[in-house]
C-alpha positions in Angstrom: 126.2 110.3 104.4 129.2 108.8 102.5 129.9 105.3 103.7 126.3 104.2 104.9 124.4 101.5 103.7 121.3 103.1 103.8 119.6 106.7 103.7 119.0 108.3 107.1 116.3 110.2 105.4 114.4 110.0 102.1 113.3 113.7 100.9 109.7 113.5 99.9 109.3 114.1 96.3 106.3 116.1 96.2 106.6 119.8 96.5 104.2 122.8 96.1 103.9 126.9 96.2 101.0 129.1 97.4 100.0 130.7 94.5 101.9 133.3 92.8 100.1 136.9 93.2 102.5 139.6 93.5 104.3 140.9 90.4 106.8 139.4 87.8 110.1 139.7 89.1 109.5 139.0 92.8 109.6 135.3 93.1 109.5 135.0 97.0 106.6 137.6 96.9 104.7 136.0 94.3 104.4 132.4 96.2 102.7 134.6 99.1 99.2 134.9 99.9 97.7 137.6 102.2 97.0 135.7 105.6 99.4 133.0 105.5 103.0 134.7 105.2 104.0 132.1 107.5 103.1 129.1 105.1 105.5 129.8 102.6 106.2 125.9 101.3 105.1 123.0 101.9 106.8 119.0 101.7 105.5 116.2 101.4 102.4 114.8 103.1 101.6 118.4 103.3 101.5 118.8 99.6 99.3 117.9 97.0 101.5 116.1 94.6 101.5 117.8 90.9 102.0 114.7 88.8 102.7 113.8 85.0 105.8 116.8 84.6 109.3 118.2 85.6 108.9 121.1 87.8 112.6 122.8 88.4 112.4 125.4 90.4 115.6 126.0 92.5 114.3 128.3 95.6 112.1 125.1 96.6 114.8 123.1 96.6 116.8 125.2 98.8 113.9 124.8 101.0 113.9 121.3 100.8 117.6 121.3 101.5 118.2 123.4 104.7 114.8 121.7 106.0 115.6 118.3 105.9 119.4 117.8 105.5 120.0 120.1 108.6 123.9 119.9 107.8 126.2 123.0 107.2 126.7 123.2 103.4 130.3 124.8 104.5 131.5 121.6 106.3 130.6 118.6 103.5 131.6 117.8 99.6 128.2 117.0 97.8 127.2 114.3 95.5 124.7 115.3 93.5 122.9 113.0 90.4 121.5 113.7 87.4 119.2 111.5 84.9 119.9 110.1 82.0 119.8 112.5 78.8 119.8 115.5 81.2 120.5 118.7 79.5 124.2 121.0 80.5 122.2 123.3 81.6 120.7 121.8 84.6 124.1 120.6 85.8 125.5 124.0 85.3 123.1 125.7 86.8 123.1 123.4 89.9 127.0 123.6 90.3 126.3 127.3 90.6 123.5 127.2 92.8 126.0 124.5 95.1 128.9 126.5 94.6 127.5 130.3 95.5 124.1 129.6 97.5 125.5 127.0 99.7 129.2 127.7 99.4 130.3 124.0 98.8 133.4 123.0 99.1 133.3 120.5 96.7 131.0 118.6 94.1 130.2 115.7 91.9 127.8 115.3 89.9 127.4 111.5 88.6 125.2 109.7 85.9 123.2 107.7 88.1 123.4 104.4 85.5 126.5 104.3 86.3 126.2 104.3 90.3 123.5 101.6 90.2 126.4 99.6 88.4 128.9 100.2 91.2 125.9 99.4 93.5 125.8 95.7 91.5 129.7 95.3 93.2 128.0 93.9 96.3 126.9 90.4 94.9 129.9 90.4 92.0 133.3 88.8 92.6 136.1 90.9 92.9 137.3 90.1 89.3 133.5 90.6 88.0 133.4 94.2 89.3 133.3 96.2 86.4 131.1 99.6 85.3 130.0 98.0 81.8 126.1 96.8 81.8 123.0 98.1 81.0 120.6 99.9 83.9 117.0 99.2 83.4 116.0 102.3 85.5 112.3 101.9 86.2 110.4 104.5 88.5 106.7 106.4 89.0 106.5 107.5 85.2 109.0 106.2 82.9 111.4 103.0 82.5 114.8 104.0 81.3 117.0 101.1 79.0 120.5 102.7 79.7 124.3 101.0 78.2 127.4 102.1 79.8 130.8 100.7 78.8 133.6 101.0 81.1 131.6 103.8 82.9 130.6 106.1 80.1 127.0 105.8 79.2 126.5 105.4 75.3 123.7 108.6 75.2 123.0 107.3 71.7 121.1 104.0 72.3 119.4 105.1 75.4 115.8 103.9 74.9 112.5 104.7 77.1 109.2 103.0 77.3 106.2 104.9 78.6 105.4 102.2 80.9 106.1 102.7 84.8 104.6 102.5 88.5 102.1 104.8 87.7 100.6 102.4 85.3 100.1 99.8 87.5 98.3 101.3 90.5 95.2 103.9 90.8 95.8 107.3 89.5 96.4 109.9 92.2 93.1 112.0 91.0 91.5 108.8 90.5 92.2 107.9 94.6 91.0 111.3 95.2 87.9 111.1 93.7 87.2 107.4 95.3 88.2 108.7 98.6 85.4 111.6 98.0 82.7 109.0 97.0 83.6 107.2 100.3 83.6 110.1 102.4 79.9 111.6 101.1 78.7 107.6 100.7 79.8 106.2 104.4 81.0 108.3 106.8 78.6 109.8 109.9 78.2 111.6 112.9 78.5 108.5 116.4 76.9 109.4 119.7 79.9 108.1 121.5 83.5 107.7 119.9 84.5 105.4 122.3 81.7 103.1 122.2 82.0 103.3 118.1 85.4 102.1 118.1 84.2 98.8 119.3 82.0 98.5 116.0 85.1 98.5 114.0 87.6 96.1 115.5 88.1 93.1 112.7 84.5 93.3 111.9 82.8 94.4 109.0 79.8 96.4 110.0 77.4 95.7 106.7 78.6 91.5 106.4 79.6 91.1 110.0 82.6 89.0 109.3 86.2 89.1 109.1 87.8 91.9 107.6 89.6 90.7 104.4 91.0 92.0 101.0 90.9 89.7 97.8 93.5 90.3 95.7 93.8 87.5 92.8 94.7 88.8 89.3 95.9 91.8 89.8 99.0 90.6 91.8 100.7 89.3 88.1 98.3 91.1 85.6 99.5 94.6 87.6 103.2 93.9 86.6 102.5 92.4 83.2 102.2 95.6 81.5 106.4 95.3 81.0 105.6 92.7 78.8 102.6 93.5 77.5 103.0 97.6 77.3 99.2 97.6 75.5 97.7 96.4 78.2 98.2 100.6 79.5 99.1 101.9 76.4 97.6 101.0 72.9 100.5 103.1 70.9 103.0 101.5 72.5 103.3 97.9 71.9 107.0 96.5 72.4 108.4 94.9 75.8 110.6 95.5 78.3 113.0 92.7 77.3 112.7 93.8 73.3 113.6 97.3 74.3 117.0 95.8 76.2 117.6 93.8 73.4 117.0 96.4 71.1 119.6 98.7 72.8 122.2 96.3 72.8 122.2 95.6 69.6 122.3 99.2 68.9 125.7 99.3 71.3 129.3 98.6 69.5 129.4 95.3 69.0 133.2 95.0 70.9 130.9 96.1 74.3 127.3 93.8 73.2 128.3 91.0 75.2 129.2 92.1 78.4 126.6 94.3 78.3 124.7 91.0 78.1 126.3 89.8 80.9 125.8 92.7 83.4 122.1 93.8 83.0 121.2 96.0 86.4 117.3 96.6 87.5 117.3 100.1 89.2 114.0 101.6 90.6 111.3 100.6 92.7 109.0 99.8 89.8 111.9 96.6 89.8 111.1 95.1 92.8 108.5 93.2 91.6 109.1 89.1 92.3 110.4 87.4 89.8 110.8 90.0 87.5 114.9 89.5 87.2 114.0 85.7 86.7 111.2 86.6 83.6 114.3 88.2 81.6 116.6 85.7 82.7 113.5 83.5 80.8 113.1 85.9 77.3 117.0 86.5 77.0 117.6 83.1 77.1 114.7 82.6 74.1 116.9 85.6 72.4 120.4 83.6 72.8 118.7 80.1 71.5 117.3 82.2 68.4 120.4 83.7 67.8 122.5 80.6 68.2 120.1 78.8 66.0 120.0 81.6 62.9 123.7 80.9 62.8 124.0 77.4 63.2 124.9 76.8 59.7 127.6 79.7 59.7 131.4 78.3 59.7 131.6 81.4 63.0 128.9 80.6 65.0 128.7 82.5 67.9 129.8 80.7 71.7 126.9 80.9 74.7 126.7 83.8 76.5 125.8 83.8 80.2 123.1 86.4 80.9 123.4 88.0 84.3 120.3 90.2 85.8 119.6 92.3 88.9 121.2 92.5 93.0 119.8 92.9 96.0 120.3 96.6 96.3 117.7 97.7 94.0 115.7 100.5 95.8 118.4 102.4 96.6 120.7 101.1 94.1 121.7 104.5 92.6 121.8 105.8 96.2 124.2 103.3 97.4 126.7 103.3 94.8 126.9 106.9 95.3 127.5 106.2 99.0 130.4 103.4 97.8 131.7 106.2 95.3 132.0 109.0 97.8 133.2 107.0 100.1 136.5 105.7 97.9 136.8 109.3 97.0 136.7 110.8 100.7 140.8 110.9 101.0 141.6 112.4 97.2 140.5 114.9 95.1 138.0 112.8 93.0 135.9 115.7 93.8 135.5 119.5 91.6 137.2 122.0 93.9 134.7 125.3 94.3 135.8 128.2 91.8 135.7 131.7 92.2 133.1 133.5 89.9 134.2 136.7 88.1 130.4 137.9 88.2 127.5 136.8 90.0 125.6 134.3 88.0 128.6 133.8 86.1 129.1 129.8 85.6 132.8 129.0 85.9 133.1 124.9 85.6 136.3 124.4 83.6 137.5 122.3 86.8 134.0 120.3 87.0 134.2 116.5 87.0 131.6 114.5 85.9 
């Protein structure tokens, strides 16, 4: 809710169907199999995850809504998000959904660059507050370089790199094939459960010592691939820090430097130690290079202080919506719901976004 610090809940992003058999047309019918009317949907741990696309399909969602929000639609504005370069359509056709399926009285739908910004307010001075930066948004499968000045994103230089979580750990039908070979290669029928437990306890039943885990390498060659993008990828060689560079040169120059100064890591993919301290490191390279190239121009070009990351990254975008919604809770900040002259018909001339 508006005003926490934290999410009460976090909706599991996996979600799946039983298989469509019934006849075009009937979409409840067709996610029905014969025997298990009662297993409609499933969230979650109970899902298996479809990875590597965008799946919208709005009657799971409403699932997922009236399952785990548990809140009357009737009785709270929403704050909705959407990601960067998303098309109208989506928006429109969620405002709809909001406005007639759940009969909201009021919505927002915000560029979630621009609430990880606000969420950057927590460790800014009150006269460094300000919604001009650049997000590096990095989740499961792609890493997002997004400029907003005075809290309009500049859609033009928005840059991606194929290079995300997913990179860095096991593949999810790699771990299921591993956790098949373990299963067929190790596991057995005991005599006594009890009495097998006992086995088990710290020890390692094949080397009889210690359970332990090496982990050497991988801990900084894992994370690595940000600046080294061919380490996963062959075709794509440029990093992390040349892509933010890149895009901020692209920007109007009147809005380059303070997007220099105000660089926010979103995701959980920037969590990783040190990571806001490694760009400190290669924008600093970039400043000295520039400040040298122009060192025999009459206008050189003063220092500029390069500012990176807060402590509110994993649920930066989430917060700053919270911070947002909250300001907003006393005025009309938020789209009143509109009448529609026909069902399906989208009416958003009074939508703010």
């Amino acid at each position: 809710y508006a005003g926490n610090t934290e999410p009460q809940f976090v909706m599991p992003a996996s979600c799946t169907a039983m298989r469509e058999t019934a006849s075009v047309g009937d979409r409840m019918q067709r996610r029905l199999m014969k025997g298990v009317d009662d297993l409609d949907f499933f969230f979650g741990d109970g899902a298996v995850d479809k990875t590597n696309c965008v799946t919208i399909d709005w009657d799971l969602m409403k699932q997922v809504i009236f399952k785990y929000l548990r809140a009357e639609p009737e009785d709270h504005d929403f704050l909705m998000t959407e990601p960067p370069l998303n098309t109208p359509e989506n928006w429109e056709y969620l405002a709809e959904i909001m406005f007639e399926t759940f009969n909201v009285p009021g919505l927002y739908i915000a560029v979630q660059a621009i609430l990880a910004l606000a969420a950057s307010w927590t460790s800014r001075q009150v006269g460094e507050r300000t919604l001009t930066g650049i997000v590096i948004d990095s989740g499961d499968g792609v890493t997002h370089a997004i400029p907003v000045a005075e809290g309009y994103v500049i859609g033009s230089c928005i840059k991606h790199i194929p290079i995300a979580e997913r990179e860095i750990g096991i593949p999810p039908e790699q771990s299921l094939e591993t956790a098949k070979a373990v299963k067929e290669r190790y596991c057995y029928i005991c005599p006594d459960i009890v009495k097998e437990f006992s086995k088990y306890d710290g020890i390692n039943a094949f080397s009889k010592n210690d359970f332990q885990i090496d982990v050497g390498y991988e801990r900084f060659l894992g994370p690595e691939i940000f600046f080294h993008p061919e380490f996963a990828n062959p075709d794509f060689m440029q990093p992390i820090s040349d892509v933010v560079d890149e895009v901020i040169q692209n920007s109007p120059i009147n809005v380059r430097r303070p997007l220099y100064k105000n660089i926010v890591q979103s995701g959980g993919s920037n969590m990783f130690q040190d990571l806001d301290r490694r760009l400190q490191r290669e924008f600093t390279v970039f400043f000295v290079l520039l400040l040298f190239c122009t060192s025999d121009s009459p206008f050189s070009p003063s220092p500029c202080r390069c500012r990176i990351s807060h402590h509110m990254q994993r649920y930066a975008k989430w917060f700053g919506g919270s911070m947002l919604a909250s300001a907003n809770r006393k005025n009309k900040a938020f789209c009143l719901s509109v009448k529609m002259s026909k069902p399906g018909t989208r009416v958003l001339s009074g939508l703010e976004t």
